[in-house]
C-alpha positions, 0 to 999 in steps of 0.5 A: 887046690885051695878053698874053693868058692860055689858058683852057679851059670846056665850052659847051653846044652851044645856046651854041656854036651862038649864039657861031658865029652871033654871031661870024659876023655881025660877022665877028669870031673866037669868042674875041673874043665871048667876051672881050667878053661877060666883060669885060661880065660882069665889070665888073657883078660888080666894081661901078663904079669910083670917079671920082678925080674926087669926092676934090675934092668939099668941098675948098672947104668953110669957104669964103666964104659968097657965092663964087658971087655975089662970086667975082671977089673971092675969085679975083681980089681985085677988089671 
């Protein structure tokens, strides 16, 4: 884990009592339930990352129409 930054809220005491609960079960500090939890929250706000993956989608386009059944020729120059 990386450099952390401190941050302080209120919590109502049902949400204490669950985070104690939690945190006691896995045997993990209350903090790390949380920073879990927002982390989990977070990436449902931001939406999903984009693949850098799909940029090569289409980069092939204008290509030879049969490359699937005829590859050997377009990528080894085999008839």
């Amino acid at each position: 884990m990386g450099k952390l930054v401190r941050k302080q809220t209120y919590i109502t005491p049902a949400q204490d009592d669950a985070l104690k609960r939690i945190a006691g079960r896995g045997s993990r500090t209350e903090a790390d339930v949380i920073r879990e939890a927002l982390e989990q929250y977070l990436r449902t706000q931001e939406g999903p990352r984009r693949d850098p993956l799909l940029d090569i989608v289409g980069i092939a386009s204008g290509g030879p129409r049969d490359g699937a059944e005829r590859h050997d020729r377009d990528i080894y120059d085999r008839a």
